[in-house]
N, C-alpha and C positions, 0 to 999 in steps of 0.2 A: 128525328126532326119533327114528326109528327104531332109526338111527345110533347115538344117545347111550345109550340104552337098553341096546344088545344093548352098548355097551363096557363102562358099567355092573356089567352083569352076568358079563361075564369078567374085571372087575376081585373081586367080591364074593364070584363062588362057587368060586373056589379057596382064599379065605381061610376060608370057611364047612368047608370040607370039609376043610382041614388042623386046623383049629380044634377040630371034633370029633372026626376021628380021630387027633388026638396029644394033646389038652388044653392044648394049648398057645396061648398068645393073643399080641397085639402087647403089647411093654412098653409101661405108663406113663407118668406125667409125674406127681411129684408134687413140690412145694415146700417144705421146711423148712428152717426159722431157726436152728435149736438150740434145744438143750434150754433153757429160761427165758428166750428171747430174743420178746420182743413186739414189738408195731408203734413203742412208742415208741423202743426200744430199734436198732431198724431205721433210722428216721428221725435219731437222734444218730449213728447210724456215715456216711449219707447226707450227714448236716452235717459231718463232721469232715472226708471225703471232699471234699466243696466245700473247706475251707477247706486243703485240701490242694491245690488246684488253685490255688488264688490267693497261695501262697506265693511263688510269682517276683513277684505286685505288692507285694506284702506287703517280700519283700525288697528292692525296689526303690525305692519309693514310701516307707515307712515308718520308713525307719532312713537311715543316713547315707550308704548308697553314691551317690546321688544327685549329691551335691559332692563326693566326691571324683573319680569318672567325671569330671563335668563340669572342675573343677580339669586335672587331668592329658590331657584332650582340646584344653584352650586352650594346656597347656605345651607339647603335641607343635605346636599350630600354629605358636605365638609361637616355636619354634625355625626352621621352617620344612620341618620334614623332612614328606612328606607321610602316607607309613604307616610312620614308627618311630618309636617301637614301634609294634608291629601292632595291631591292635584286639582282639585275643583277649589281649597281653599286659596292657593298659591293662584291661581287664574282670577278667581273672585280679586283677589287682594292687591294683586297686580292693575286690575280692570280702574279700581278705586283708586287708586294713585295713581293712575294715568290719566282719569277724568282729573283728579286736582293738577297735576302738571299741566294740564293741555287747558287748564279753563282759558287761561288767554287765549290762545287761539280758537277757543271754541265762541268767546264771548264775539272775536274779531267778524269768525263766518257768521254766528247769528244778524249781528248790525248791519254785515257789507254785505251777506249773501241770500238767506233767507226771509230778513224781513222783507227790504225792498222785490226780491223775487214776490212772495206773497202779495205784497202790493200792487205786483204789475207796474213798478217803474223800472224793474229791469227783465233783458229776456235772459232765457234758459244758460244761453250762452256765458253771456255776462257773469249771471252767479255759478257757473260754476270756474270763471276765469278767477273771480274770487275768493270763490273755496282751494284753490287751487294756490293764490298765492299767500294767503293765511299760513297754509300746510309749508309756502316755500321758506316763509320768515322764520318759523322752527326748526326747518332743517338744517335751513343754513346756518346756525348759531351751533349746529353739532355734527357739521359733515367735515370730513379732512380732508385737507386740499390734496392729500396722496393718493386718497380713492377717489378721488375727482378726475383726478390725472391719469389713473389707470384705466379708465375707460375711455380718454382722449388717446392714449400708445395704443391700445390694442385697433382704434375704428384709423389712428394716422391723421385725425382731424386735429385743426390749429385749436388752439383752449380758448375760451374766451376772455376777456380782461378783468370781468368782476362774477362774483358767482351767482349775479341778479341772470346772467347768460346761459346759464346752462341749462339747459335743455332737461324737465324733467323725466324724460327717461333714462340719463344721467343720472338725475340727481337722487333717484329715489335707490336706485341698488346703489349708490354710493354711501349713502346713509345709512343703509343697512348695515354695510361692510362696517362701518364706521360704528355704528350700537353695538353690532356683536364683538368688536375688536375693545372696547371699554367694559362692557360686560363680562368680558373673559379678564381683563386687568382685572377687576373689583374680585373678582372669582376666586382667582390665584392669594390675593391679597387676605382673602378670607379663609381661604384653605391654610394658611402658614401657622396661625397660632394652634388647630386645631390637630394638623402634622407635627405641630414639637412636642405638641402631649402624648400622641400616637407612640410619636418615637421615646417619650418618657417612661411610660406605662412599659411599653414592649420590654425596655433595655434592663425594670424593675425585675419584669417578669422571670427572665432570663437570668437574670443574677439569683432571685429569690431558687430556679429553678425548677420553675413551674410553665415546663415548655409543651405541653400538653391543653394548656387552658389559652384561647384564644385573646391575644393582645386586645382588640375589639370590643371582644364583651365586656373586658375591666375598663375601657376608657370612655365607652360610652355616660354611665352615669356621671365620670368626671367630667366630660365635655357638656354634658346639659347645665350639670354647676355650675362651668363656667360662664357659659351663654349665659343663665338665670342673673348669676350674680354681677356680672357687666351690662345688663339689660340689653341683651343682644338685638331683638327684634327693634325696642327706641334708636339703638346705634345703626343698625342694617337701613332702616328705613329713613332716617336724618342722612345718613350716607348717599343712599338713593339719589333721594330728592336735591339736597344740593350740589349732585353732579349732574344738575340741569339747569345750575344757576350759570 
């Protein structure tokens, strides 16, 4: 106890004694917002901040890069190649056809959400009620009324009359269900020409009797042929894109 005491006090009476004979004291610590900036005001930058952090699910989850990602990850299987493209070119290339899909709705939040935000004719609130239903007029043009519905049986809630109703936390894992559920159609449909050569090559092999040498190896270079010579990636990606029209 002694101990703690006498440290104490050669922590305290050097600071006592420079303190009065220079005037001099420890700095501060003090907290300001700016000039006219209140706790509410605090709180709307705190929320805009959140919704800045949820922008990668937002991009992801919300808008269409969803099927195309998934689209262009069954075309790399269905060919057979196993990382080409690489997976940063497939995200890349994906990211880019999602900005050209979504420019409408982007042009829509820039004019109704941001600029006026910027300008201080609307509050926090507002733009993001507008971002919000931007995001709703695209989804609704590719949600299905079945995954809509499945999420009104399981909560036992009455549906509502038009799908302007539904509650986005409905409506966003409905859409989801709803991307990955056409993305797997597009998938399967892509897979089929690629499996009759599978099974052509194989059945060659077999007859030739060369059951030793792997079906796979011999039909890959025929299946890149045939991608090449149907210009697969112009077809996959025209494909895409007008199943968002």
């Amino acid at each position: 106890m002694f101990k703690r005491l006498l440290f104490l006090l050669i922590l305290i009476i050097p600071y006592e004694v420079f303190s009065q004979s220079s005037g001099v004291g420890l700095p501060g610590l003090s907290l300001n917002f700016g000039k006219g900036l209140n706790l509410v005001d605090t709180i709307e930058v705190l929320l805009l901040f959140t919704v800045l952090t949820m922008a990668p699910a937002i991009l992801i989850l919300c808008t269409c890069f969803t099927r195309i990602v998934v689209v262009l990850s069954f075309m790399r299987q269905a060919i057979g190649t196993q990382n080409l493209p690489p997976n940063q070119l497939i995200i890349g290339f994906s990211l880019f056809l999602s900005i050209f899909v979504m420019q409408p709705t982007g042009k829509d939040i820039y004019n109704n959400a941001i600029v006026p935000y910027m300008d201080k004719t609307i509050t926090t609130t507002k733009a993001l009620e507008s971002i919000e239903l931007s995001f709703r007029k695209f989804m609704n043009k590719q949600v299905r009324k079945d995954d809509i519905a499945l999420f009104y049986d399981i909560t036992s809630k009455a549906a509502p009359n038009t799908i302007d109703d539904v509650p986005i936390h409905f409506l966003i894992p409905a859409f989801i269900i709803s991307e990955l559920k056409t993305a797997f159609q597009i998938g399967f449909l892509l897979y089929i020409p690629f499996l009759i050569l599978d099974m052509v090559i194989a059945s060659v092999l077999m007859a030739m009797g060369m059951m030793m040498l792997p079906p796979v190896v011999v039909s890959l270079p025929f299946k890149l042929l045939l991608f090449v010579l149907v210009d697969g990636w112009h077809l996959i990606t025209g494909s895409i894109l007008r199943s968002f029209s």
